[in-house]
N, C-alpha and C positions, 0 to 999 in steps of 0.2 A: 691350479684350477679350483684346488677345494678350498684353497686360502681365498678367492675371488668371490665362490658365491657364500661363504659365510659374512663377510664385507656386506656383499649383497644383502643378504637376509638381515644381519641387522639394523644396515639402513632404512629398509622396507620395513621394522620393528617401531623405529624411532621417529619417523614419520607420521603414523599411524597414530603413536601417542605424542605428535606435539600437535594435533588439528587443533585447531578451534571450533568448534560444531558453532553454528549460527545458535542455535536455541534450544537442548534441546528439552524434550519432553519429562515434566515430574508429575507424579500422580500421589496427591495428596491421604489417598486413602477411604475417602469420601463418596469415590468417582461411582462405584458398585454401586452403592446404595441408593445414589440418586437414578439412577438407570433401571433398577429394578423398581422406584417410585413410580415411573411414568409409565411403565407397564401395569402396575395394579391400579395404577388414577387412570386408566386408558387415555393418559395424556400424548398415544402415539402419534397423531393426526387432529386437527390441523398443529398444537401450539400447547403450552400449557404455561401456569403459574412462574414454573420456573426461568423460561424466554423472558417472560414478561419483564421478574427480577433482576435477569442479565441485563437487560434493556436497559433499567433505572440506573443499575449500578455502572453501568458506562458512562453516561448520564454527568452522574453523582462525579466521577471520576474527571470526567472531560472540565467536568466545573467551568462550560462559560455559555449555557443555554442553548444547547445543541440538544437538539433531538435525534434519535439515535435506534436505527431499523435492525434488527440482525437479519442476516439471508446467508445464503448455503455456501456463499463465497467470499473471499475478497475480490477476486474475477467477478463474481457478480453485481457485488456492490462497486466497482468499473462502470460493468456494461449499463447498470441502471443512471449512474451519474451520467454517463456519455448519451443515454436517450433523454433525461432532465436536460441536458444543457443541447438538444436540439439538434445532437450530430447525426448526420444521413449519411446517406449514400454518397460518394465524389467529394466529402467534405475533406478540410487537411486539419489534423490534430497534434498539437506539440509533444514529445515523451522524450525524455532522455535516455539517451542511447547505453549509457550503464547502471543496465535494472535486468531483472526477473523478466523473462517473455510474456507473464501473464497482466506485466502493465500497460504492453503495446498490445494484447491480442483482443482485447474488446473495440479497439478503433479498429480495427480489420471485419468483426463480426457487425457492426454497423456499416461496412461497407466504404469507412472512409480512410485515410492515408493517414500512416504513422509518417511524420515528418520528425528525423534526430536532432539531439540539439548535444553537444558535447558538453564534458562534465567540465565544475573547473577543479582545485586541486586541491583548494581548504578542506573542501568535505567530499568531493567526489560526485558531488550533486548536478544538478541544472544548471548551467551556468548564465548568471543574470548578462550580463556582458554579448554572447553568443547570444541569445535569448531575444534581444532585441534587434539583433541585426538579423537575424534569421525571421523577425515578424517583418520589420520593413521592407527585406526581400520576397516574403510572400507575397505583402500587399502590393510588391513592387507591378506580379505577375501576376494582380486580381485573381489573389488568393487567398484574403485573410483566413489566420488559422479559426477553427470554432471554437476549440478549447487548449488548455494548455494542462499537461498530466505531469505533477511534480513528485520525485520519491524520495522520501528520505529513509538512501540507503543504510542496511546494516544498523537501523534508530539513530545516524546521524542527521540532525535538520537540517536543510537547506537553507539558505539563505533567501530566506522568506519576505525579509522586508523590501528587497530590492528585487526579488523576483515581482511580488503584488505590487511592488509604481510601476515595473515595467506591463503586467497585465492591465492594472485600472487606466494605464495609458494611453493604451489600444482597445480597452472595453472587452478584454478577452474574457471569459470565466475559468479559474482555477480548480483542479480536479486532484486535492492532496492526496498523495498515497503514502498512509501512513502504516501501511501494516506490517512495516518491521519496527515498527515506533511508539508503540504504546507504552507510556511511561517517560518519554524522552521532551522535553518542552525547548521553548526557542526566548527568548525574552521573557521568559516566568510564564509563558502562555504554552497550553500544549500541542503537542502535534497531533494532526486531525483536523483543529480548531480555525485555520487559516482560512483555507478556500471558499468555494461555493460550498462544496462538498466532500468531506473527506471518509477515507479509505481504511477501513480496519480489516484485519485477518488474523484466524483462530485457528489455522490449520497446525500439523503437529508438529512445527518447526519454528512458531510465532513466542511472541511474550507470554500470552497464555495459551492454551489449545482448548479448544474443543473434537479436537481431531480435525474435524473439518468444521467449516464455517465463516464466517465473516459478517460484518458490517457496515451500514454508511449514516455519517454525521450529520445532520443538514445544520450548520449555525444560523 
């Protein structure tokens, strides 16, 4: 028995230390100082200089003429794409079924239907394939989808270019989510930069953190 749970315990040891953490949190050292800036500029409310700088440097970064909002989410920067692109109440919205919950849950809070679409295996992503046979079955049942929510999981892209013929085919608008993907590009181009609108996130498990936060691209 005592030989089994030390077995135990060091497996439970080794485990531990072979995770891979998705992202996780480095603080440059810097972080204090800007935080105590915006309390002496009472830059508490609305916004101050600094947003502003984030902004550009996204911007600057995305390098393909994207304008670029910060807001309090990546979940928010969702829910604002999905009312830009006109989705209501009874509408049906594409998302792939292997993501974070907070990619499908803004098509819920607009009232309309998460429809899955399975991944395929290169990347784990959307799969262009499934993608189109599941738009023609909707429109089979006078239901074209409104939007279509693509992730690239874990900062791997999807397969982008065969997802957008299959969108511009059907006239869908694409809703990239890229907020595990900042930094990661697809053809020399970055991710974000594809869709209608794409999906950044600063929370404290992303590429960079804000603790909390996020943003959305409009190219």
């Amino acid at each position: 028995m005592g030989e089994h749970i030390l077995v135990t315990q060091q497996k439970k040891y080794f485990d531990m230390n072979d995770k891979i953490w998705l992202s996780s949190p480095h603080m440059g050292g810097k972080e204090i100082d800007y935080i105590q800036e915006a309390f002496d500029e009472n830059w508490i409310a609305p916004l101050g200089p600094n947003v502003n700088g984030f902004e550009q440097d996204l911007i600057n970064f995305l390098d393909e003429d994207v304008k670029v909002a910060a807001l309090s989410a990546g979940t928010a920067a969702l829910h604002l794409a999905l009312i830009q692109c006109g989705v209501s109440h009874g509408d049906e919205v594409i998302c792939q079924s292997m993501t974070f919950s907070a990619s499908a849950n803004p098509i819920v809070y607009q009232g309309a239907i998460p429809v899955f679409i399975d991944s395929e295996e290169d990347t784990w992503n959307l799969c262009p394939f499934v993608l189109k046979e599941a738009i023609k079955s909707r429109i089979a049942n006078g239901k074209k989808p409104k939007a279509i929510i693509v992730v690239h999981l874990y900062g791997m892209p999807a397969k982008m270019n065969e997802i957008l013929e299959v969108a511009n085919e059907f006239d869908i608008p694409v809703i990239e989510d890229a907020a595990e993907a900042l930094g990661s590009s697809y053809n020399g181009k970055k991710c974000g930069t594809f869709g209608k609108f794409g999906i950044l996130s600063f929370n404290g498990n992303k590429i960079i953190t804000t603790s909390g936060g996020g943003g959305i691209g409009m190219p």
